[in-house]
N, C-alpha and C positions, 0 to 999 in steps of 0.2 A: 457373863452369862451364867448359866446356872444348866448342866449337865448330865452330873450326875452328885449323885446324895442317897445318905444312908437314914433307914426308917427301924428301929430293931425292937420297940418297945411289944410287949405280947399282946396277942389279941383279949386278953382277959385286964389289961391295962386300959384299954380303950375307950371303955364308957367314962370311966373317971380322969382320965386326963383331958381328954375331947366331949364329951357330954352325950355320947351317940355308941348303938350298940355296931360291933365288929364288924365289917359286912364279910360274903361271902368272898373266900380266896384270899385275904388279907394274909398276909406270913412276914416275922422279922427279913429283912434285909439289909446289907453293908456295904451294896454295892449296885443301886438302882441306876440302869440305865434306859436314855428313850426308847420309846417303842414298848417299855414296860407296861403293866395294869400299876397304878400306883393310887392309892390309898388319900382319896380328900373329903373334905370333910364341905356341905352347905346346904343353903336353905328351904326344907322341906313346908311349903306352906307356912304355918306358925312358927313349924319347928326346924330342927336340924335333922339332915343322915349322913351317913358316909355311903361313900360309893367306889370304885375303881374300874376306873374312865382307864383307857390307854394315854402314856406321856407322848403327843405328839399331834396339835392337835388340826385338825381337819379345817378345811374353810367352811360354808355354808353352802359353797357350789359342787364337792368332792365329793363322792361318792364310792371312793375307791379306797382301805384303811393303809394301799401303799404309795398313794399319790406322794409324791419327790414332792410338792410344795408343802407337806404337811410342817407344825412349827413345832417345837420342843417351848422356846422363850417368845416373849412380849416384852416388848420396852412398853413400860406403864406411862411414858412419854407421850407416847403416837398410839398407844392402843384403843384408846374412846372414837379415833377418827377414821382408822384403817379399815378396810374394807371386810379385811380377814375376821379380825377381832371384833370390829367395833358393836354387832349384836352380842358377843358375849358378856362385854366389860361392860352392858347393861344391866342384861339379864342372867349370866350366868356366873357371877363372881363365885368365888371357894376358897377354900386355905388346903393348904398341903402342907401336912406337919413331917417334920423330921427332924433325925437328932442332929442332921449338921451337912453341912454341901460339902465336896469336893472341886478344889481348884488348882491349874498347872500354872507356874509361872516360869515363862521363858526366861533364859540362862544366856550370857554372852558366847560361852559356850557348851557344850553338851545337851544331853536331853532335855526337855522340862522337868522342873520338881513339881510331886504332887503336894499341896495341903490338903488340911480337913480343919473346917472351920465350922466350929459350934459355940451356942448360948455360952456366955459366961457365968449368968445367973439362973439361967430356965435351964427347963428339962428340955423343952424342945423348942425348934422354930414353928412357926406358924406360917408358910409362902402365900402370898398375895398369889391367886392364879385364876384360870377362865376356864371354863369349861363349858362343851356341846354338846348335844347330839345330834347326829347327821341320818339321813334313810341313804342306805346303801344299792347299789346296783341290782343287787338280788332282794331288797324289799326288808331287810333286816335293819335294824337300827343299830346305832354304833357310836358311844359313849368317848371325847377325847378331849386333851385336859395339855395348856401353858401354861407355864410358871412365866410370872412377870418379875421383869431386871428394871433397874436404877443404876445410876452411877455408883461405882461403888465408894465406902466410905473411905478418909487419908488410910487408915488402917491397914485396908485391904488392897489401896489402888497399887501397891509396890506388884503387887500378886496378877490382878485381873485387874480392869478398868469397868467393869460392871458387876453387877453382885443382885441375890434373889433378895426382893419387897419384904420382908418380913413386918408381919401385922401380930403387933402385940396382943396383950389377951383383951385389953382395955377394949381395944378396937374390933375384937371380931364382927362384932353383931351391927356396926355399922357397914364392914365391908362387903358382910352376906346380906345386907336388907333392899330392897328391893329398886329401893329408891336410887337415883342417879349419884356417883360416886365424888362429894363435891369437891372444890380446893381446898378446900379445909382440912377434909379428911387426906386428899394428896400431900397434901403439904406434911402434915403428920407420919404419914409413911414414908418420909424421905428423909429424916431422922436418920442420926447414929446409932448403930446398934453395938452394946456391948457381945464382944466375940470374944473368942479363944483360938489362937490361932497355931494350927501343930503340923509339923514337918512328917509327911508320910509316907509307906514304901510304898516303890512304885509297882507292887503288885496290884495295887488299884487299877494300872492300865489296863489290864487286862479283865475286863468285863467276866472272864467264867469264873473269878476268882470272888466271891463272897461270902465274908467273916468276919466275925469281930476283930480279928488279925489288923483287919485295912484301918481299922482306926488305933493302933497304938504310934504312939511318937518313936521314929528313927534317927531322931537328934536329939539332943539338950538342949536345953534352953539358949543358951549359948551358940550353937549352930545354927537353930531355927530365928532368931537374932539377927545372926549374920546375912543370911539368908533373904530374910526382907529387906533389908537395905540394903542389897545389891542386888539390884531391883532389874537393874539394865533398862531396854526401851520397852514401855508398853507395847501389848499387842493386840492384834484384834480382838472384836467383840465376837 
């Protein structure tokens, strides 16, 4: 699954990494959690905007921004067919960039360890994601945004058994255009992605905590190592 994730590049980066001016409210973060406004980027007519939709996102029935069925993830598996999803992953595809997700992996014993896993070669990830907007109970409109999950790669399955779509740069302009999202292009986004993969403290749990701090490595190479290969039992999605 795909949880939470850090975005820290500045808003005067944005046109040139992404191709779209700042939008309003956009701020570095290192420690994005649901529920958030978070920062994505798609198709404006011809062109492109960014927007900041809330992570968590609404059905097309909800009308409430705290309805308990709202989603954070989509499995890009069942999302073209679900009831939840399936208008978005037509008509609402997006990317959500960041420099990297955050994942726990269960321990035989003790707590979970957190990673942070980012591009090995890029500046940033690019998330396959859906986004809506819904008309809400008092008449207002209401902007919200899933990141779509895959299996995750051998790399990463010691860690998590799923992991966020990332859509290369090759790909963007197919996964924002309009048209229906074919096997081809699925197939494509199920690829390996080169990562990096770093052993983090766990002040990450703690959601009031956001800093560049959360992404420095608290192991060596050698621990973080260890580490993935003792893997233990997968756990849920």
């Amino acid at each position: 699954m795909c949880g939470r994730f850090a975005l820290s590049i500045l808003p005067s980066e944005i046109p040139d990494l992404l191709g779209v001016a700042a939008p309003e409210g956009y701020r570095p973060r290192w420690n994005i959690t649901p529920d958030s406004p978070i920062l994505v980027v798609r198709a404006a007519g011809c062109a492109r905007e960014a927007a900041m939709p809330r992570w968590g996102m609404l059905a097309p029935w909800m009308n409430d921004p705290r309805d308990p069925g709202r989603q954070i993830n989509a499995r890009i598996e069942t999302a073209a067919e679900k009831p939840m999803f399936k208008s978005a992953f037509l008509k609402g595809r997006c990317l959500v960039p960041a420099d990297g997700f955050f994942e726990w992996q269960k321990l035989p014993k003790g707590p979970s360890r957190p990673f942070f896993v980012r591009p090995k070669h890029d500046r940033l990830f690019a998330f396959a994601a859906l986004w809506r907007r819904n008309r809400l109970a008092d008449g207002t409109l209401f902007e919200s945004v899933a990141i779509l999950t895959r299996d995750a790669d051998p790399e990463l399955a010691a860690i998590h058994p799923r992991m966020p779509v990332v859509v290369p740069a090759h790909l963007w302009a197919r996964w924002l255009a309009p048209e229906p999202a074919d096997a081809a292009l699925l197939k494509a986004l199920a690829q390996p992605v080169a990562v990096e993969v770093i052993a983090v403290s766990r002040a990450v749990n703690d959601p009031r905590n956001d800093g560049p701090e959360l992404l420095l490595p608290c192991a060596g190479a050698k621990a973080q190592a260890s580490l993935l290969e003792d893997s233990g039992p997968l756990f849920g999605v």
